[in-house]
C-alpha positions as a LaTeX table, in Angstrom:
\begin{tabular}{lrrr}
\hline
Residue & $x$ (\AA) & $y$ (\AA) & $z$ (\AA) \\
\hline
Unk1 & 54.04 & 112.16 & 77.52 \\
Unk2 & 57.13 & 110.04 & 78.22 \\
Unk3 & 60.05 & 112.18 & 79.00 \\
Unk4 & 63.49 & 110.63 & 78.53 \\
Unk5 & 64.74 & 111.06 & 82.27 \\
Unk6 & 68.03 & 110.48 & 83.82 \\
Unk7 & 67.46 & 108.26 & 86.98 \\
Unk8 & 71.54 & 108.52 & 87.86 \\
Unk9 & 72.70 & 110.78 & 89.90 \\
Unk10 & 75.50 & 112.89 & 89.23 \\
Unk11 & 76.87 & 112.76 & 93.17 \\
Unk12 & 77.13 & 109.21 & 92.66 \\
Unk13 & 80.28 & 109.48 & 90.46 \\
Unk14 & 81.82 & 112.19 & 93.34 \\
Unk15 & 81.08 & 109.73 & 96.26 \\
Unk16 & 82.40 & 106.69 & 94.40 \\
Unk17 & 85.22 & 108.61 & 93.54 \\
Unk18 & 85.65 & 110.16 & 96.73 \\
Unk19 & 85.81 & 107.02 & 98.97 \\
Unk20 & 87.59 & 105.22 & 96.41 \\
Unk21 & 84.87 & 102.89 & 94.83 \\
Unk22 & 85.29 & 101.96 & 90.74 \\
Unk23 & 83.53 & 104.26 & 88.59 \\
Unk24 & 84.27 & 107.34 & 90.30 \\
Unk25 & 85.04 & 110.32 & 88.08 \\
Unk26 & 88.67 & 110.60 & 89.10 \\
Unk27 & 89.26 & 108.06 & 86.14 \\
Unk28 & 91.46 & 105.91 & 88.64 \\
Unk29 & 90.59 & 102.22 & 88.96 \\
Unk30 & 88.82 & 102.57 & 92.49 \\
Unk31 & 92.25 & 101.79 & 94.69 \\
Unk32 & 93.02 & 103.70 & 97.84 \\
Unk33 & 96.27 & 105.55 & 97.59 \\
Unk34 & 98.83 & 103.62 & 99.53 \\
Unk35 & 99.75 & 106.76 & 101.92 \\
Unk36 & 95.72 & 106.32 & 103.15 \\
Unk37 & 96.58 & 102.81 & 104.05 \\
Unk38 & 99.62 & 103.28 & 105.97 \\
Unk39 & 97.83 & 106.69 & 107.62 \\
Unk40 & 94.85 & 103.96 & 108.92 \\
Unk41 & 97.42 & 101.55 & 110.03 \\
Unk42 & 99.64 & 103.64 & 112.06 \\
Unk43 & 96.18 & 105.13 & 113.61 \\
Unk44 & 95.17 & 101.34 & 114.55 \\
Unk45 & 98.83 & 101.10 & 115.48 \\
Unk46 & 98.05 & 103.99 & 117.99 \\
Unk47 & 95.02 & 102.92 & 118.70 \\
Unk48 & 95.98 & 99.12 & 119.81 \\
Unk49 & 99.10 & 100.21 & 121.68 \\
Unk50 & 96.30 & 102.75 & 123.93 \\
Unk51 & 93.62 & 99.94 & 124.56 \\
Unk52 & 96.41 & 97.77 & 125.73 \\
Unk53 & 98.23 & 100.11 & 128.51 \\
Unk54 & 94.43 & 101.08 & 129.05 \\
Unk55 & 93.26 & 97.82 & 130.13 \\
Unk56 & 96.33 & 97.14 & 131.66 \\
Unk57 & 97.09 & 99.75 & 133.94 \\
Unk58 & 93.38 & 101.81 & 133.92 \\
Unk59 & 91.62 & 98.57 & 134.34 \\
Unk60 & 94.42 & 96.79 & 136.15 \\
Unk61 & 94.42 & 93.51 & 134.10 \\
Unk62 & 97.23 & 91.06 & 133.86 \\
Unk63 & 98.26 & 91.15 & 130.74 \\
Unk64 & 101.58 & 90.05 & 129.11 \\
Unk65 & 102.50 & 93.26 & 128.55 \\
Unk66 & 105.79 & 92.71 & 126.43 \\
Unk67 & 104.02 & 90.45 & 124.55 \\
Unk68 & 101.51 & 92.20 & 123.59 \\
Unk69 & 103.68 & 95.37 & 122.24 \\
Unk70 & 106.05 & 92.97 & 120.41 \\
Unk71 & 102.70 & 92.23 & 118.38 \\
Unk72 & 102.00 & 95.92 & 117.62 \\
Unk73 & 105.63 & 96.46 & 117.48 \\
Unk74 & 106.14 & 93.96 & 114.90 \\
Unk75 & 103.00 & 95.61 & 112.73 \\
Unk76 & 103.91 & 98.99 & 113.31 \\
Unk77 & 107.58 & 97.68 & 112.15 \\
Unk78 & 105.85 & 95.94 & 109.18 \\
Unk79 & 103.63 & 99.27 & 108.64 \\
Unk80 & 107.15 & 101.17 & 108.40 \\
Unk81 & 108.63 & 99.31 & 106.09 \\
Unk82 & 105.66 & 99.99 & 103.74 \\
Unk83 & 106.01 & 103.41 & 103.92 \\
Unk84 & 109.56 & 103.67 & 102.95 \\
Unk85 & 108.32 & 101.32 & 100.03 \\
Unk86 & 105.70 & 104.18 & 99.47 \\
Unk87 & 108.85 & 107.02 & 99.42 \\
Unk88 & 111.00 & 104.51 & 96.97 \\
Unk89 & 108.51 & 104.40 & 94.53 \\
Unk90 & 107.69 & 108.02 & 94.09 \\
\hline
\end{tabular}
């Protein structure tokens, strides 16, 4: 008694789709939306500019503080300048 039986799973196709892999059953080609990019990066932007007063100040390291913004500053300008790409194209 061999049974034809479906070994895929349906959620497969949701969680693909859902996190953006190909084969999903959004029918999109699998890329992240460019608004969830620019979301992560100004979170990381956030997130940088915290460990490095953090460190500085809570943990009372020398750091070259200026420095060290300009290099967030300059992604966070970079990250800005993507999302007024985003804007222009819609």
């Amino acid at each position: 008694m061999n049974q034809n039986v479906d070994t895929e799973d349906p959620t497969d196709h949701r969680l693909q789709s859902a996190i953006g892999l190909p084969g999903g059953a959004s029918g999109d080609s699998g890329r992240l939306r460019l608004r969830t990019l620019v979301l992560v990066r100004w979170i990381a932007i956030a997130g940088q500019t915290a460990a490095i007063l953090v460190v500085k100040y809570g943990l009372g390291y020398e750091l070259p503080l200026a420095l060290c913004l300009v290099a967030v500053g300059v992604s966070a300008f970079r990250t800005s300048t993507a999302g007024l790409e985003m804007l222009d194209n819609t």
